[in-house]
N, C-alpha and C positions, 0 to 999 in steps of 0.2 A: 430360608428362615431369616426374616428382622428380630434381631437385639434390641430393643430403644430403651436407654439408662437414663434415669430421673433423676432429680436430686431426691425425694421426697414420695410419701405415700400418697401424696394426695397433688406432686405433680403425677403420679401413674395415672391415677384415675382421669385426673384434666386432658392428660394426653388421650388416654385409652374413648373418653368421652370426645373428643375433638376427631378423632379416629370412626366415630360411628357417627358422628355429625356430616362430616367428609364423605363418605357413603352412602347419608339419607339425601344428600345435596343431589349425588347422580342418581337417587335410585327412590325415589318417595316409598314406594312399596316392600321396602326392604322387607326381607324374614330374618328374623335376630335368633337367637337361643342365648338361654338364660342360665345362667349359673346359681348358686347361693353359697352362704356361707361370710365369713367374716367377709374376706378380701374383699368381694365385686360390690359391699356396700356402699361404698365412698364414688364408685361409679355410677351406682344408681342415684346416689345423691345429687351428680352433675347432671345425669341426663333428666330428673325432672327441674335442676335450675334453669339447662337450654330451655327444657320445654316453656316454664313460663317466661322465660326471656323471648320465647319466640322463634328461636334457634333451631328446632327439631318440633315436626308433628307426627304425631303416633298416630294419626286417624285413617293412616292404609298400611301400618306396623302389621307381620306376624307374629309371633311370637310363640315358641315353643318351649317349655321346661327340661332343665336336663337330666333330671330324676328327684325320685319320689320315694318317702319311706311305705312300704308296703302293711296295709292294719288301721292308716291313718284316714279321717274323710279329709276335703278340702279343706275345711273351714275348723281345722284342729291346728291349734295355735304354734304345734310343734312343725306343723306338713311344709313342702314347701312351697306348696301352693298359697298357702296362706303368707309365706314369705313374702312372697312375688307380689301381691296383691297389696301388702304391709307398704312395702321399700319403693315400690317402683307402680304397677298397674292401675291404684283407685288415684295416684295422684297427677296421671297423664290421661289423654283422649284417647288412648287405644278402646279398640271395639273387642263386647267381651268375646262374639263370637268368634275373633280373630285371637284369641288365647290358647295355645291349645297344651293340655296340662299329662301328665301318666297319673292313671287314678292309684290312689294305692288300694282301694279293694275295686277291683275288676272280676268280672267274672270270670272271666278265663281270662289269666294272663299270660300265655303263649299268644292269643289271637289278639289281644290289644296291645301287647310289643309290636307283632307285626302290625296290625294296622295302624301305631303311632307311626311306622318306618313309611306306610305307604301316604299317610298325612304328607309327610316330611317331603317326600317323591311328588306328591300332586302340589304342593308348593311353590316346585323347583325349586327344591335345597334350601339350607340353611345358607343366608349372604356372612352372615356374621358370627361365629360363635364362641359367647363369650367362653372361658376359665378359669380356673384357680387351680391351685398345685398342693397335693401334699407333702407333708414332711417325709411321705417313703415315695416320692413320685406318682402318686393315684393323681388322674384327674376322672372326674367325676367320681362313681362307684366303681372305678375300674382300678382295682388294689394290682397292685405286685403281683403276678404271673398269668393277668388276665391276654386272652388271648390277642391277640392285635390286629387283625380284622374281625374280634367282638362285634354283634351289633345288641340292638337295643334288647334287654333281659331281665329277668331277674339274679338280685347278686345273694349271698350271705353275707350279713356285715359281719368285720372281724369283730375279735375279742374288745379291742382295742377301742373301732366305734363303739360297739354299746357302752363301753364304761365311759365312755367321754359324752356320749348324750343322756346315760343314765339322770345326771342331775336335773335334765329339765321335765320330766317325768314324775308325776306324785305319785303315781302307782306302777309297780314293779311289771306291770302284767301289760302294760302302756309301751310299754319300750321295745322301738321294732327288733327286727331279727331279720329283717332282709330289708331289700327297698329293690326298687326300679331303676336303671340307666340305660340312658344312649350307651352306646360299644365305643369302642377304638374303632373299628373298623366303619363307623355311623359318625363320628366326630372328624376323621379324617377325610369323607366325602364333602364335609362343608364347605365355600368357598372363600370364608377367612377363619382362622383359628386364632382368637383373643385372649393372651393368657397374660394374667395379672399377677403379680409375686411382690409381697415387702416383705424387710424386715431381713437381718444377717441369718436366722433361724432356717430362714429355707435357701442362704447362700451354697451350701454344699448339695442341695439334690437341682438347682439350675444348673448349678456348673456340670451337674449327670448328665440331665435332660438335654442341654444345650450342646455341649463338648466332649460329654462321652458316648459311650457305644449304642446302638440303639438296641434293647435290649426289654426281654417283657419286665423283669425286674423292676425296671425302670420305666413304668409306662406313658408318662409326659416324653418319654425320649422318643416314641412314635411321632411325636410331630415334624421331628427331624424328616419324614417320610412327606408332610403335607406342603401341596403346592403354595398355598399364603400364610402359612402359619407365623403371628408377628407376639415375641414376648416384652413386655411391658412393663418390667423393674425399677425398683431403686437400687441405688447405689449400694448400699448392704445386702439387698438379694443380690448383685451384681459381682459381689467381692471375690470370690473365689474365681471367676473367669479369667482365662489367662490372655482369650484374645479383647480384652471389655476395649481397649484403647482402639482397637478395629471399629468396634462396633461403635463409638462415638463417634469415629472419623465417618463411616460409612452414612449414620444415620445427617452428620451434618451436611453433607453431599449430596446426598440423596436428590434434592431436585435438580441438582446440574445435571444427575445423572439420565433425566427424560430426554433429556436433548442432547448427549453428549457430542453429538459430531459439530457443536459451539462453540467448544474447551477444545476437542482436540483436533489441531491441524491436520488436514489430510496430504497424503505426500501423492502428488503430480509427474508426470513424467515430462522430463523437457526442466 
């Protein structure tokens, strides 16, 4: 697991978008997943300023959604598919066919989890996947005691989400009661894990996630399980960390470290 501490919310995103630039450099074809919600906005911001700067082309991008309220079509202002398309999609050169979304009304939705899982397989993986962090450690829809090799499902939202999306809902009968996610155990096969955090508010569930136990409780703490998992804070999500002065040292080092036998002398016999 990489630390990297910002000053700023909107150094995270610079970083976290420089981080997927650096990627598409070796990899044109990358496959991304997509988060939503406040945090990864500010990220989506950068990536379509690379875009028009030139920086980044999305015209061999995949792109996968990483859950869905279930009830909602696409094109329902709440979905987040309609997010994606908002923030980031109509305003880069990605191909639509290369979008690929969890419907929230499927017809069967046991066999379109699985078949989003085997999308995701015939892909070859997620390269990138973005995230965001709750205040009880959910990432995605995967609340507190979800299983940790989870894969993609349907969740029930808590108490807690509805009342917090209740407001953007005119009618009472409008507001889901479940939604669609990728698992833990479908987020953790990815080959990078991007996870985004500001703000002191979610200083005490990083310092979980990061340095405490890994635990379902705590389900960002799974990443501690993933081979490239890299978190990307500021300074106030950062605050409670006991090793953060590590992690500054380690992240400034970091490219002596490709080549260490540079730095350090090797010892000879004779």
């Amino acid at each position: 697991m990489e630390v990297i501490i910002k000053k700023d919310y909107d150094d995270v995103c610079s970083e976290s978008a420089a981080i997927i630039e650096e990627a598409w450099r070796r990899k044109n074809n990358l496959v991304l997943g997509f988060a939503t919600g406040k945090t990864p906005l500010g990220l989506y911001e950068k990536l379509v300023e690379f875009y028009r700067q030139g920086r980044i082309d999305f015209s061999a991008v995949t792109a996968f959604n990483l859950d869905e309220y279930v009830g909602l079509e696409a094109s329902h202002p709440q979905s987040f598919a309609h997010y994606m398309d908002h923030h980031l999609f109509r305003h880069v050169n990605i191909r639509k066919e290369d979008i690929f979304r969890l419907s929230g009304r499927p017809p069967d939705i046991d066999e379109h989890c699985r078949a989003y899982e085997r999308k995701v397989r015939d892909s070859g993986g997620i390269d990138i996947q973005i995230l965001g962090i709750g205040k009880n450690g959910h990432i995605a829809f995967n609340e507190p005691g979800s299983s940790l090799s989870s894969r993609t499902r349907l969740k029930i939202l808590t108490p807690e989400t509805v009342a917090a999306i209740r407001p953007f809902f005119q009618d009472e009968k409008e507001v889901p009661r479940f939604c669609l996610t990728m698992g833990i155990g479908t987020i953790l096969e990815t080959k990078t894990a991007l996870l985004l955090a500001s703000g002191k508010d979610k200083a005490g569930i990083i310092a979980r996630a990061v340095e405490g136990p890994l635990t379902a409780s705590v389900p960002a703490s799974a990443l501690q399980l993933h081979a490239r998992a890299i978190f990307v804070i500021d300074e106030a999500a950062a605050s409670k960390l006991t090793k953060r002065d590590y992690y500054r040292w380690a992240y400034e080092n970091k490219d002596r470290a490709l080549d260490p036998l540079k730095i350090i002398p090797l010892k000879t016999k004779g």
